[in-house]
C-alpha positions as CSV (number, residue, x, y, z in Angstrom):
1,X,-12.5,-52.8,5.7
2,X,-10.5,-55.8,4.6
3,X,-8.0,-57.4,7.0
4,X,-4.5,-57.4,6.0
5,X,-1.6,-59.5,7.1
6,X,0.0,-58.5,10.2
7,X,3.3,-58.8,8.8
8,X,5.7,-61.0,7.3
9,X,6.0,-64.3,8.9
10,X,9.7,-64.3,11.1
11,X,11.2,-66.9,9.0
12,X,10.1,-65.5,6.0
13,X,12.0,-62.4,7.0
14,X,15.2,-64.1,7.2
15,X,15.2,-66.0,4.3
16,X,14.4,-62.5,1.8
17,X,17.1,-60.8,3.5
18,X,19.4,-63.9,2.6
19,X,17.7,-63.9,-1.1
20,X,17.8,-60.6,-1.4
21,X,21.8,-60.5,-0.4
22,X,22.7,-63.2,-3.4
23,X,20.7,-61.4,-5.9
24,X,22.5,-58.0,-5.0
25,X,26.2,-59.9,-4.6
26,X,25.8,-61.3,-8.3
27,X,24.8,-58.0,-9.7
28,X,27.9,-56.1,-7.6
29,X,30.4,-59.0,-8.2
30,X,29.0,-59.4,-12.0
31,X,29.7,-55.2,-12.0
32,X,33.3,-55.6,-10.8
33,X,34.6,-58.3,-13.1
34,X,33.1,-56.6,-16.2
35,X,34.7,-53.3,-15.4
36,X,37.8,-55.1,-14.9
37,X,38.3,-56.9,-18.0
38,X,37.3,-54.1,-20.0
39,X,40.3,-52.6,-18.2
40,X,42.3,-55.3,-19.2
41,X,41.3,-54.6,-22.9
42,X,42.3,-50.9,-22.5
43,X,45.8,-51.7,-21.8
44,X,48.3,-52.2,-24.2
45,X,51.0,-53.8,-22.1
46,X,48.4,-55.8,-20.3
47,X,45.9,-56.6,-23.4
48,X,44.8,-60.3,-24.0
49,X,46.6,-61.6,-27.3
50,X,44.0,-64.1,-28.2
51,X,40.5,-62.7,-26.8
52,X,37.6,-65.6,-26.8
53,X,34.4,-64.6,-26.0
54,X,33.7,-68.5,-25.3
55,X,37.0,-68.2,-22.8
56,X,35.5,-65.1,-21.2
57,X,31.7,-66.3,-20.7
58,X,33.2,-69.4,-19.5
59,X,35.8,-67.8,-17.0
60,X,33.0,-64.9,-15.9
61,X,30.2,-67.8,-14.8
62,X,32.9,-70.1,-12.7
63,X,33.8,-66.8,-10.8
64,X,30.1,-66.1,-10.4
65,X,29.3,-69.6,-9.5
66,X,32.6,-70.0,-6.9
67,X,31.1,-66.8,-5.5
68,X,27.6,-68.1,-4.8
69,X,29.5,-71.1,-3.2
70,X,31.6,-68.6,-1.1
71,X,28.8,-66.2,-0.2
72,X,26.5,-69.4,0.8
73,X,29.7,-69.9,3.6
74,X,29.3,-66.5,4.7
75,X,25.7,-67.0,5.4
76,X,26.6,-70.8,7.1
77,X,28.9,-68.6,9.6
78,X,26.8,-65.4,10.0
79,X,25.8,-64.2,13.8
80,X,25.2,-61.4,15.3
81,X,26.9,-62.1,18.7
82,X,30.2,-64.1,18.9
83,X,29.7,-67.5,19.3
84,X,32.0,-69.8,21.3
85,X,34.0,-72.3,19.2
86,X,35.6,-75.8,20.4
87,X,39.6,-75.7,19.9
88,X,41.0,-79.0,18.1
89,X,41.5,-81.1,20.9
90,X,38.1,-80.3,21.9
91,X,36.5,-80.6,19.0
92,X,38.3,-84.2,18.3
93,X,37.1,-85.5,21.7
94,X,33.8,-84.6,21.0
95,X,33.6,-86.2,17.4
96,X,35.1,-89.5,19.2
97,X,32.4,-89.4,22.1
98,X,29.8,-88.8,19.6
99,X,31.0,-92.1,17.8
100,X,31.2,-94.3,20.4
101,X,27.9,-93.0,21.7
102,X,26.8,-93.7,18.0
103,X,28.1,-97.1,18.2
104,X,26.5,-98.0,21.8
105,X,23.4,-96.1,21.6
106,X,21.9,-93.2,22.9
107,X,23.3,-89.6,23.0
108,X,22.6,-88.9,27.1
109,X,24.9,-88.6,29.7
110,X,26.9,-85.5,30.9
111,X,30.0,-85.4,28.7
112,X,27.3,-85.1,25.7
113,X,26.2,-81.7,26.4
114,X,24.4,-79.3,24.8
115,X,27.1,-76.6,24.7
116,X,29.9,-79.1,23.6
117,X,27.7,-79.9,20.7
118,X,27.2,-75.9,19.9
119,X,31.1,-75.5,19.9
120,X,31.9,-78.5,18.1
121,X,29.5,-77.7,15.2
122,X,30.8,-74.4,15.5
123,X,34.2,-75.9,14.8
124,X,32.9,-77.5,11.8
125,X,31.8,-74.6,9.8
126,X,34.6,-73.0,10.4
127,X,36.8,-75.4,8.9
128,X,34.3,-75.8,5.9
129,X,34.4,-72.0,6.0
130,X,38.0,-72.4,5.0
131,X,38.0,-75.5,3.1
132,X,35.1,-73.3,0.7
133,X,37.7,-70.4,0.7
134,X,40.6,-72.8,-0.6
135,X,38.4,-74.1,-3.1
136,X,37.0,-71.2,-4.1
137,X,40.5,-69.5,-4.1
138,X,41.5,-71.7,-6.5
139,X,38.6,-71.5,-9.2
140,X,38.0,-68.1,-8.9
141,X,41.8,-67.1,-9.3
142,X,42.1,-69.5,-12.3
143,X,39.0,-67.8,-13.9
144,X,40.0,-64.6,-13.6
145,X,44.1,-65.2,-14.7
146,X,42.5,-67.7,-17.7
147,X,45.2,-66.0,-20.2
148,X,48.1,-65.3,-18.4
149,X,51.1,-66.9,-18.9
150,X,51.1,-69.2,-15.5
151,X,50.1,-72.4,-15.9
152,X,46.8,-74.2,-14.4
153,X,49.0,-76.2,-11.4
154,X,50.3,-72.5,-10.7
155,X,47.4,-70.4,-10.9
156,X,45.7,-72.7,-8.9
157,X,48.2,-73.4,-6.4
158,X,48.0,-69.3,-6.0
159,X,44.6,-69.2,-5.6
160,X,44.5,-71.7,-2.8
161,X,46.9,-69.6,-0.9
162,X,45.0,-66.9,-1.2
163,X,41.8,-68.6,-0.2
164,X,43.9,-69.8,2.7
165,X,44.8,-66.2,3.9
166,X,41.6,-64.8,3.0
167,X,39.1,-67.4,5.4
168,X,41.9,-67.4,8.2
169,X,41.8,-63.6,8.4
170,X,38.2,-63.8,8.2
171,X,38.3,-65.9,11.1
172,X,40.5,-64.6,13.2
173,X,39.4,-60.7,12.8
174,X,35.9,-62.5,13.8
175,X,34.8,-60.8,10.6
176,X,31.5,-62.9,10.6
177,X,30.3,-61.5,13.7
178,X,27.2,-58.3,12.2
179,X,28.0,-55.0,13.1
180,X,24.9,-53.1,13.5
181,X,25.2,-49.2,12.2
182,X,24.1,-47.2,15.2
183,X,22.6,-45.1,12.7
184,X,20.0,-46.6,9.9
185,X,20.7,-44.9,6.3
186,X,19.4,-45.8,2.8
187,X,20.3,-48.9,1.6
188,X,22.2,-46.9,-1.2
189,X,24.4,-44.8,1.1
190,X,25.5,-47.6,3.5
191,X,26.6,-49.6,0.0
192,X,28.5,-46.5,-1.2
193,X,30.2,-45.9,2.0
194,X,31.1,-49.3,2.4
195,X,32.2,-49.8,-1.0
196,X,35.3,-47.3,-0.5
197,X,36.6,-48.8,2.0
198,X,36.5,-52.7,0.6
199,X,39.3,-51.2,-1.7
200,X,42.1,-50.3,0.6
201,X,41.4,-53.6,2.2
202,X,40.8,-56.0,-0.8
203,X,44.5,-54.6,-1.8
204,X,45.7,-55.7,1.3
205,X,44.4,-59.4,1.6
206,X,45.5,-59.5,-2.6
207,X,49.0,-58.5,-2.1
208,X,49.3,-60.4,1.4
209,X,47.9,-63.6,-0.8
210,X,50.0,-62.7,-3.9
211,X,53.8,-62.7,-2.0
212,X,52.9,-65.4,0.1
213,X,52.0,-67.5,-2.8
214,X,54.7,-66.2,-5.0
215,X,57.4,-67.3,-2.0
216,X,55.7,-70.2,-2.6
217,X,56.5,-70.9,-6.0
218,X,60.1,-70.0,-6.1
219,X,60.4,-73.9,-4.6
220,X,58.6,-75.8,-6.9
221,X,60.4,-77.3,-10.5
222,X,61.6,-75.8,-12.6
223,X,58.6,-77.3,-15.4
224,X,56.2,-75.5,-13.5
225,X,58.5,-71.7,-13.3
226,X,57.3,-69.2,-16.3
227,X,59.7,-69.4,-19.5
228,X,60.8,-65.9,-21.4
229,X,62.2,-62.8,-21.1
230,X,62.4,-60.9,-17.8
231,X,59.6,-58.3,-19.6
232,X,57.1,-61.2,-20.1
233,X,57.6,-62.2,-17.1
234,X,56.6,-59.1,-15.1
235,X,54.0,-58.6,-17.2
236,X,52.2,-62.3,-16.3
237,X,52.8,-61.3,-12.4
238,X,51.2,-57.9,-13.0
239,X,48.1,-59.4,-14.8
240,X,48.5,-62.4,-11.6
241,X,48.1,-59.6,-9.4
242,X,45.4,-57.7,-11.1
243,X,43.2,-60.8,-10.9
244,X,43.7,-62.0,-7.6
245,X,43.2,-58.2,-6.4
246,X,39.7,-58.3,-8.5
247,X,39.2,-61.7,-6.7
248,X,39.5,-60.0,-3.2
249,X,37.4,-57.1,-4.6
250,X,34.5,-59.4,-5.2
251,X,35.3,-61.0,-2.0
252,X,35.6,-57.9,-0.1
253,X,32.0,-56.4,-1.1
254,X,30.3,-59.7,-1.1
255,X,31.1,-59.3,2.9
256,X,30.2,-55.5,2.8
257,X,26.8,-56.2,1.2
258,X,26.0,-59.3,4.0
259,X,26.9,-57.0,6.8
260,X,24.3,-54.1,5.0
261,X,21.5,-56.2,4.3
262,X,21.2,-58.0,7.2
263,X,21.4,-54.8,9.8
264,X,19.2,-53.0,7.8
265,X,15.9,-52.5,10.4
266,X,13.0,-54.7,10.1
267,X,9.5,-53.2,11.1
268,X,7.1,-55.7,12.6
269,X,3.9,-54.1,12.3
270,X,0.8,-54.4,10.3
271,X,0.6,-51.6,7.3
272,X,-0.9,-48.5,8.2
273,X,-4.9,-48.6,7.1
274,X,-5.3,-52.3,8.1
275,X,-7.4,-54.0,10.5
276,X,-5.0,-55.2,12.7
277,X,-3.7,-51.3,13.3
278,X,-6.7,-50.6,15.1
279,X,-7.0,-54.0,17.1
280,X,-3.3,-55.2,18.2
281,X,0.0,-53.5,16.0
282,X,2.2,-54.7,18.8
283,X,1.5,-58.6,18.9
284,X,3.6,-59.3,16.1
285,X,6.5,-57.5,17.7
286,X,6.2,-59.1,20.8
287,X,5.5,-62.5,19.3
288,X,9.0,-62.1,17.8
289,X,11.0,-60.5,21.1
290,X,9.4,-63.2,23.2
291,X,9.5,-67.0,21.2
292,X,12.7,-66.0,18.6
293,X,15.7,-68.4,19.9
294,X,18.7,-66.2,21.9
295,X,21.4,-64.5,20.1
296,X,19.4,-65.1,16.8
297,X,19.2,-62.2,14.5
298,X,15.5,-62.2,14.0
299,X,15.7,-61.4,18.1
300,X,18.3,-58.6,17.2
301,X,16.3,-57.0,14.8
302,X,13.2,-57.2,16.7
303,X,15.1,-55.5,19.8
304,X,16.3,-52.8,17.1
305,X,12.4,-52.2,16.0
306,X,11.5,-51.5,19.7
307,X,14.4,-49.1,20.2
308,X,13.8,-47.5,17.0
309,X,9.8,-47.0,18.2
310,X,10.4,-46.2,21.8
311,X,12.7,-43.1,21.2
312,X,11.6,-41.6,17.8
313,X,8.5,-39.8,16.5
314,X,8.5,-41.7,13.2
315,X,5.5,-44.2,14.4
316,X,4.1,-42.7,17.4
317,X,1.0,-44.6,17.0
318,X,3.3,-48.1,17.4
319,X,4.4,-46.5,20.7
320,X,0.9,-45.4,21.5
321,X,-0.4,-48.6,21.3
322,X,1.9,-50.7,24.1
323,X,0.0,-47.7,26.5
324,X,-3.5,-49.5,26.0
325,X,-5.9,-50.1,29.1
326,X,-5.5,-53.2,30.2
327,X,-1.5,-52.7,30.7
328,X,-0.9,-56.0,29.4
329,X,1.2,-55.0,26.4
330,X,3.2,-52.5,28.1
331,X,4.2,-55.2,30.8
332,X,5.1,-57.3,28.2
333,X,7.1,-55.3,26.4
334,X,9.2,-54.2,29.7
335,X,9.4,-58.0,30.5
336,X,10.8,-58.3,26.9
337,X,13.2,-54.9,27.7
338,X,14.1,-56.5,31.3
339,X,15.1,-59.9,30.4
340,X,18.6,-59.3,28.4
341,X,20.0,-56.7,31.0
342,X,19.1,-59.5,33.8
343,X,20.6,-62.2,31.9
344,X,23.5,-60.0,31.1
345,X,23.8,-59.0,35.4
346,X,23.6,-62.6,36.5
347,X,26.3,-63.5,33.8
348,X,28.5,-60.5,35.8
349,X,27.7,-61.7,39.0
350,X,29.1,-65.6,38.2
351,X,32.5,-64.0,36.5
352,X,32.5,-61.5,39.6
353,X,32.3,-64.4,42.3
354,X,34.9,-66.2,40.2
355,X,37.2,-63.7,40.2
356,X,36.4,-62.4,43.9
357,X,35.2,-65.0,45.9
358,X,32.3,-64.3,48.0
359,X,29.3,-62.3,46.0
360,X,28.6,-60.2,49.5
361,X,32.3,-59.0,49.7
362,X,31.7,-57.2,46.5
363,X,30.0,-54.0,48.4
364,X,32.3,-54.3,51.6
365,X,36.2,-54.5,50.1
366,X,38.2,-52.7,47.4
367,X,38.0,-55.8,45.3
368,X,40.0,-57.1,42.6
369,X,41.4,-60.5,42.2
370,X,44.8,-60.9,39.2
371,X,42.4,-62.4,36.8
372,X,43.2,-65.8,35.2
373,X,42.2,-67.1,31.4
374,X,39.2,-68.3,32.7
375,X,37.4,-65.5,34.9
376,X,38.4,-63.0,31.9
377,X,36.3,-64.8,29.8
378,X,33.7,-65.4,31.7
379,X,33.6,-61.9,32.7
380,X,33.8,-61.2,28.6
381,X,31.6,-63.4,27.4
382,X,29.2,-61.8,29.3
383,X,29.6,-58.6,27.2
384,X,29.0,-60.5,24.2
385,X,25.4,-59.4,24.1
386,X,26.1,-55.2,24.1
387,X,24.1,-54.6,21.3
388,X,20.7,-56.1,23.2
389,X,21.5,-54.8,26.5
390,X,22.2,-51.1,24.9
391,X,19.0,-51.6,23.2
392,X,16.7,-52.7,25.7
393,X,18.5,-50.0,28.4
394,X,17.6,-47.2,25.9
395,X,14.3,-48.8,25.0
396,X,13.4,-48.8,28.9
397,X,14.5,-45.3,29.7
398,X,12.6,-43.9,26.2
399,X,9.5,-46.1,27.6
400,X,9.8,-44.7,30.9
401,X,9.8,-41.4,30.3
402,X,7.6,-41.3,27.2
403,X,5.1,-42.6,29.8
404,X,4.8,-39.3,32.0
405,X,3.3,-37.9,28.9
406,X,1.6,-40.6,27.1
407,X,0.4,-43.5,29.5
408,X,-3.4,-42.2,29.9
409,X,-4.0,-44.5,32.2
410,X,-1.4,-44.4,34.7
411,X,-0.6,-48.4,34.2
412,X,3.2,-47.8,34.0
413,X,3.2,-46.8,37.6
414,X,0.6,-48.7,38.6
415,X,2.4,-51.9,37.6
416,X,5.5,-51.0,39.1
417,X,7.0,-51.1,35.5
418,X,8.8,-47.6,36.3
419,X,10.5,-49.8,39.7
420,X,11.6,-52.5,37.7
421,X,12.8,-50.5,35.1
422,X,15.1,-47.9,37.5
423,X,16.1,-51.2,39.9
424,X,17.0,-53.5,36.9
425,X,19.4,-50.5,35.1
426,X,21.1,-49.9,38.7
427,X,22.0,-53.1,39.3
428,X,23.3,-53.8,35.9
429,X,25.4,-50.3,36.2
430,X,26.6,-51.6,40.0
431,X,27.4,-54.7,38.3
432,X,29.8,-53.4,35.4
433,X,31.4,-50.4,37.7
434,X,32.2,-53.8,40.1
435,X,33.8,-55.1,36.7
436,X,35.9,-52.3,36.4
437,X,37.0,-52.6,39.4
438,X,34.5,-48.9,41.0
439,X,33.8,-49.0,44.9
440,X,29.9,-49.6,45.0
441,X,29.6,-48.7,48.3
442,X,30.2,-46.2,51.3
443,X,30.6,-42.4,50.7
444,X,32.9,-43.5,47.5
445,X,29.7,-43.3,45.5
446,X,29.0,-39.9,46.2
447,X,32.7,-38.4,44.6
448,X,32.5,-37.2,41.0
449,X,34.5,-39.7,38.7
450,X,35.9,-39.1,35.3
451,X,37.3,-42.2,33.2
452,X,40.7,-40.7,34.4
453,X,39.9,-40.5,37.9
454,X,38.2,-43.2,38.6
455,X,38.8,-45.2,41.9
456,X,40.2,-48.6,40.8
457,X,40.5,-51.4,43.5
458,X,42.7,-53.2,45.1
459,X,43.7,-56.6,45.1
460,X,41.8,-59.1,48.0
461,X,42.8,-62.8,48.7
462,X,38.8,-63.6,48.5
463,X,38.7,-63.8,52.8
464,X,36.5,-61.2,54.5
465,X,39.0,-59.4,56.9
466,X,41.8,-59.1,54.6
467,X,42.5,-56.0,52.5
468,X,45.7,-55.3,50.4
469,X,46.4,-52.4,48.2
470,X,47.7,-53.1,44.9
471,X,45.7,-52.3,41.3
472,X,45.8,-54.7,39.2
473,X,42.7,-54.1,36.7
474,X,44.1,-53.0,33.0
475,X,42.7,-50.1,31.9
476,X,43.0,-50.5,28.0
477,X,42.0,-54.5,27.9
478,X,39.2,-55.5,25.9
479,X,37.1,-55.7,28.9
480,X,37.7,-52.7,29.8
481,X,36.6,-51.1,26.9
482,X,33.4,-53.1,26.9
483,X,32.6,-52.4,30.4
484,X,32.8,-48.9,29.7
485,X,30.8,-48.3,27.1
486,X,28.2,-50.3,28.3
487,X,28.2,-48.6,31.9
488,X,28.1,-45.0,29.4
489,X,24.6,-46.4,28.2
490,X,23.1,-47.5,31.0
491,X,23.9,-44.2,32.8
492,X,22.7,-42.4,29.6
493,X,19.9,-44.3,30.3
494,X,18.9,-43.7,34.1
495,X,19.9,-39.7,34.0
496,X,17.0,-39.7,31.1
497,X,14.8,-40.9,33.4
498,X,15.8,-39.1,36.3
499,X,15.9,-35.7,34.3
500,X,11.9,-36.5,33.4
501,X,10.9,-37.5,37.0
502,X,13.5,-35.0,38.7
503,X,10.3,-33.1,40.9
504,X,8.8,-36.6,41.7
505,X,12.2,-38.2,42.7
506,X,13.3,-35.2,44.6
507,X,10.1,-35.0,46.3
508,X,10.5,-39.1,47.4
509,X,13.9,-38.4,48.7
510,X,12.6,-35.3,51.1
511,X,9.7,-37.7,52.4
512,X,12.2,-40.4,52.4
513,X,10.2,-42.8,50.6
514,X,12.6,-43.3,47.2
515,X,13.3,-46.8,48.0
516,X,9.0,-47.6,48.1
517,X,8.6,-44.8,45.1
518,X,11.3,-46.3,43.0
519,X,12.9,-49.4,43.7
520,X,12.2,-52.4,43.7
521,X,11.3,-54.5,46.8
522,X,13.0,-57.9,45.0
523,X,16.4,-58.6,46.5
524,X,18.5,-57.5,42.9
525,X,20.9,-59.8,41.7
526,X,23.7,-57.7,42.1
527,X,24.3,-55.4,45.7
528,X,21.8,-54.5,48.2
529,X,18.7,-51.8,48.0
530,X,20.1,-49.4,50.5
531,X,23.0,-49.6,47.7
532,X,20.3,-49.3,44.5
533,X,19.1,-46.1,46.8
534,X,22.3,-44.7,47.4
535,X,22.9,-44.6,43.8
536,X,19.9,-43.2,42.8
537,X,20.6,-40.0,45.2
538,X,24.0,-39.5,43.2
539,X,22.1,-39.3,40.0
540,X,19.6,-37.0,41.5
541,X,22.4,-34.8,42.6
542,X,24.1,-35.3,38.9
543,X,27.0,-36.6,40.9
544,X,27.0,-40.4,39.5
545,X,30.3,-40.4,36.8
């Protein structure tokens, strides 16, 4: 049998998804504007007097060319995690430490660091983001108004407002940030359901963009204010309208299509048949899960192909094959499942000890500090990986217990894979209940909580013999919300694999031998193990809320 490739190289993945998304926004875009102007036509009140097909080719490939410029912007700002940006002041210091450092040689030193950098270029492309919109407002509006009764300085003065309102929305709604379904459909169906709702909000950015820029115009001269009859009037802000609104449209599902394309799930495995199915299917995945940069999409949708495989029947012999022998690839792959939810405790842990003070008060005092700015976005920015700490929590539990059945060779337990997995998802829940402000400690632990019930603490000055009563954590903040739904996943997560090794657990807990059995013997990054064990018994007893 011939060899086949593995797969598609990583980079290669990236760049057909971005081809792939400029070929399907010309076709939609090209679709839309079509449609309209034949609507145009079909409307007496609204019809073109003096139709030119020259006019109309020329108008139709200036909106399809502003379109490709706007669409490349979208790609420039793309990400699937947010991404920390330099405010002005910032980002003007930087710029004039990167010139003098220009000027005097050498970039080292520790006012030139690598994250100021990050959020100083981040900075950039924002503002290029909007400077593209402007331009791009302006061009596109113009194209698609070509024959009303405005003239060029105030179609294009509209446009630009709109372009203006369009990339600050964008912007601020953080818009740019991908949304990954939690179910994958066909590519058809997540267009279609998509494309509904870009209407309702293309409206909404069109008439936002067409009275602000109207408002606008009621200062300028009087050479540049529309001459005739009241009639003739309405009717050139009614075809305005029309075009910026199929403007937004285009706009609106050029963003809906980037969003679909690039969450769609990536498989990286050989083809079924080849050569490299029967000697190593995983080494691709794990090539990708272990070298792709952080934060990156390829590392996103490499996460998503293990969490896919690890808790669906569609390609059992993927999951088979990290249960080989040796143990090597299943180790690998629970490294690759471990590192995001420790990176994502230790990040806790820093914005807890900034908040509370000393890390070992944390199991000992009802514990919340009023937070400032700067612990409550330390403590959010930690949540800014969700979608990879979900994944890799389900993907470990699905492992875990898919192992009971399928691991012929025992080497999930035999390289304390099933420890690390149970102590790694308990510290990272201990971690996020601490966030929301839970007691992690004493016979607290073992009450049944609900989300309206829960135990909130109290406020502590940060000293050790000091205890004051007074809640101060917000239930419906953005952290909150965060913190909950990712403590929902990871106890989704260990109650899988308590309900699969129920009998062994119970029987480690009568011998009292849990803590060997099942956790870990490393000191965790977050609480104690007499803590990790405590917590364990509440899930065996369905008591952990």
């Amino acid at each position: 049998m011939s060899s086949a490739p593995i797969a598609p190289s990583p980079p290669s993945v990236i760049k057909d998804r971005r081809l792939g998304f400029l070929i399907w926004q010309s076709i939609s875009t090209a679709s839309v504007y079509l449609f309209s102007s034949l609507l145009l036509l079909s409307l007496p009140l609204l019809r073109r007097r003096h139709f030119s097909l020259s006019d109309f080719l020329l108008s139709f490939l200036a909106l399809q060319s502003f379109l490709l410029l706007l669409s490349s912007s979208f790609l420039l700002l793309l990400s699937p995690s947010p991404v920390p940006a330099a405010s002005l002041p910032e980002l003007f210091t930087t710029l004039l430490k990167s010139a003098l450092k220009c000027a005097i040689g050498g970039f080292s030193g520790p006012d030139f660091t690598g994250d100021s950098v990050s959020r100083a270029w981040r900075s950039l492309k924002s503002i290029f983001f909007l400077v593209v919109c402007v331009v791009a407002g302006i061009f596109s509006v113009f194209a698609a108004c070509w024959d009303s009764d405005e003239g060029a300085y105030a179609l294009g003065l509209r446009g630009a407002v709109f372009g203006l309102v369009y990339g600050a929305h964008y912007l601020f709604r953080k818009r740019w940030i991908l949304k990954f379904p939690i179910i994958q459909r066909p590519l058809f169906y997540s267009f279609k359901k998509g494309f509904y709702s870009s209407f309702p909000r293309a409206l909404k950015m069109s008439v936002q963009g067409f009275v602000y820029s109207f408002m606008l115009l009621l200062f300028l001269p009087d050479e540049y204010q529309i001459k005739g009859t009241i009639g003739r009037r309405l009717i050139s802000q009614i075809r305005v309208l029309l075009g910026i609104f199929t403007v937004s449209f285009c706009w609106e599902i050029s963003h809906h299509l980037l969003q679909v394309v690039h969450t769609r799930r990536c498989i990286f495995a050989p083809p079924q048949g080849s050569a490299a199915v029967e000697t190593n299917p995983s080494e691709t995945l794990l090539e990708v899960l272990e070298q792709s940069p952080p934060k990156s999409l390829l590392q996103h949708l490499a996460y998503l192909d293990l969490c896919i495989v690890s808790e669906n029947n569609t390609e059992p012999w993927r999951r088979a094959a990290f249960f080989e022998e040796s143990g090597e690839t299943y180790r690998r792959v629970i490294r690759a499942c471990l590192r995001p939810l420790e990176n994502f405790t230790s990040k806790l842990v820093e914005g807890l000890e900034g908040r509370y003070g000393e890390c070992s008060d944390l199991f000992l005092e009802q514990m919340s500090l009023p937070m400032d700015s700067h612990a409550y976005s330390k403590l959010n920015a930690a949540f800014d990986d969700y979608e990879l700490c979900a994944w890799s929590s389900r993907s470990l539990a699905a492992l875990t217990v898919w192992s009971r059945r399928e691991d012929r060779y025992g080497v999930a337990q035999l390289s304390s894979c099933n420890t690390a997995a149970v102590s790694t998802l308990l510290t990272a829940l201990l971690a996020v209940e601490a966030c929301l402000g839970k007691k992690t400690g004493g016979p607290s632990t073992s009450q049944f909580l609900s989300p309206t019930s829960m135990k909130w603490a109290t406020v502590s000055t940060g000293k050790k013999d000091h205890r004051v009563t007074a809640v101060t954590v917000k239930k419906q903040c953005e952290l909150h919300n965060k913190a909950y739904a990712m403590a929902d996943v990871l106890r989704a997560s260990i109650y899988q694999i308590v309900s699969a090794f129920w009998v062994d657990m119970q029987a480690s807990a009568k011998s009292m031998v849990l803590d060997k059995n099942w956790i870990s013997e490393a000191k965790p990054l977050f609480g104690a193990r007499p803590v990790l064990v405590q917590k364990l018994l509440d899930f065996l007893d369905y008591r952990a809320v």
